[in-house]
C-alpha positions as CSV (number, residue, x, y, z in Angstrom):
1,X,64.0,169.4,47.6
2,X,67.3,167.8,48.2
3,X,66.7,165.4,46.3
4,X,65.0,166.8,43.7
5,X,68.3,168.8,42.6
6,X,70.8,165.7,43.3
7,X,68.2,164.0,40.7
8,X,68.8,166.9,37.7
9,X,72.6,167.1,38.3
10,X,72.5,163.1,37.8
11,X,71.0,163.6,34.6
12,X,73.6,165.8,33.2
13,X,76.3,163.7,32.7
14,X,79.9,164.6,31.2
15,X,79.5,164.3,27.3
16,X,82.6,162.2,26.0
17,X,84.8,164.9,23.4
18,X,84.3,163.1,19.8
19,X,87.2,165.6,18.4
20,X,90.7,166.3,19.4
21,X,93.3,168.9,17.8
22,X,96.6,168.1,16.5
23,X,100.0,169.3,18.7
24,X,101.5,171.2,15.5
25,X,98.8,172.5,13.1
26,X,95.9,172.6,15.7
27,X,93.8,171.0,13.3
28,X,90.6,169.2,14.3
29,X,90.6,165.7,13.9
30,X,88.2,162.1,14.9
31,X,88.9,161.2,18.4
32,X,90.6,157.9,17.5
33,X,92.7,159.6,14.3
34,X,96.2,158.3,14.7
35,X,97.9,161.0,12.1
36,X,97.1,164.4,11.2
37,X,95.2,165.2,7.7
38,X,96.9,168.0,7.8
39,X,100.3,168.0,8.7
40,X,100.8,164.3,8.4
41,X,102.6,163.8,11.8
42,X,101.4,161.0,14.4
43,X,98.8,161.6,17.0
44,X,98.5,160.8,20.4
45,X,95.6,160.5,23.3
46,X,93.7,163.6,24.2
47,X,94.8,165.3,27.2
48,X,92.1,167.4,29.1
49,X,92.3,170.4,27.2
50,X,91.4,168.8,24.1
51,X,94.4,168.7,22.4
52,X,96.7,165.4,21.0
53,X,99.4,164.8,22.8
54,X,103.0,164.2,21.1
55,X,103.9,160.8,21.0
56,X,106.8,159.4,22.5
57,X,109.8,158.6,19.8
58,X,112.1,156.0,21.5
59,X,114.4,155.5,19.3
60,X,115.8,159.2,19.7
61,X,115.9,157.9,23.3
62,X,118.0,154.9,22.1
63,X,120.3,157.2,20.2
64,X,120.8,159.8,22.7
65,X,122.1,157.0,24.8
66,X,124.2,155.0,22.0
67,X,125.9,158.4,21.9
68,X,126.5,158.8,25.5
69,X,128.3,155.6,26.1
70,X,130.6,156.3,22.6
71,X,131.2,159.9,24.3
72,X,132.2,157.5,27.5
73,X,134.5,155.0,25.6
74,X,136.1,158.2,23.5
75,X,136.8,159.5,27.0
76,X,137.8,156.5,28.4
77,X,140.5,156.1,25.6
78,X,141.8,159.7,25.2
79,X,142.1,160.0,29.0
80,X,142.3,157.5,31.1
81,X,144.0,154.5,29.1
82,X,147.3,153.4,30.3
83,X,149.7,154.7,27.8
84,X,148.0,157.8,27.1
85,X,149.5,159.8,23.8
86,X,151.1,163.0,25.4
87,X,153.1,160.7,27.7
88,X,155.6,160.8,24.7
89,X,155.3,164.0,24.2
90,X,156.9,164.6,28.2
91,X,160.7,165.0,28.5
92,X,161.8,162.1,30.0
């Protein structure tokens, strides 16, 4: 009887998904759809639930860190420079 029943759960094998759905507008699209009909934004991979995922923009990466290090070297100058601004600004 054992296997009998290992036999019919063998037969029912997980069915690939053949549709995903978009991360803004939720709209259905082809598995392998790299932009949204819809909405026009770019597609990623299905996660498990069904749904796209967002794809990864890098080049806010690259500009979040572009930023940082002009934030550093604005620092750098107002404060730690050697002849700082509001030195001449002190009474001597």
């Amino acid at each position: 009887m054992a296997l009998f029943s290992f036999k019919i759960l063998s037969k029912n094998k997980p069915r690939l998904p053949t549709i995903k759905k978009c991360h803004t507008c939720f709209a259905y699209l082809l598995i392998h759809a790299e932009v949204c009909d819809m909405c026009k934004r770019k597609v990623g991979k299905i996660d498990k639930y069904g749904r796209a995922q967002k794809p990864t923009d890098w080049m806010s990466y690259v500009r979040l860190l572009f930023m940082w290090c002009l934030f550093g070297l604005y620092m750098w100058w107002v404060f730690l420079q050697d002849n700082v601004w509001w030195v001449f600004l002190q009474d001597k």
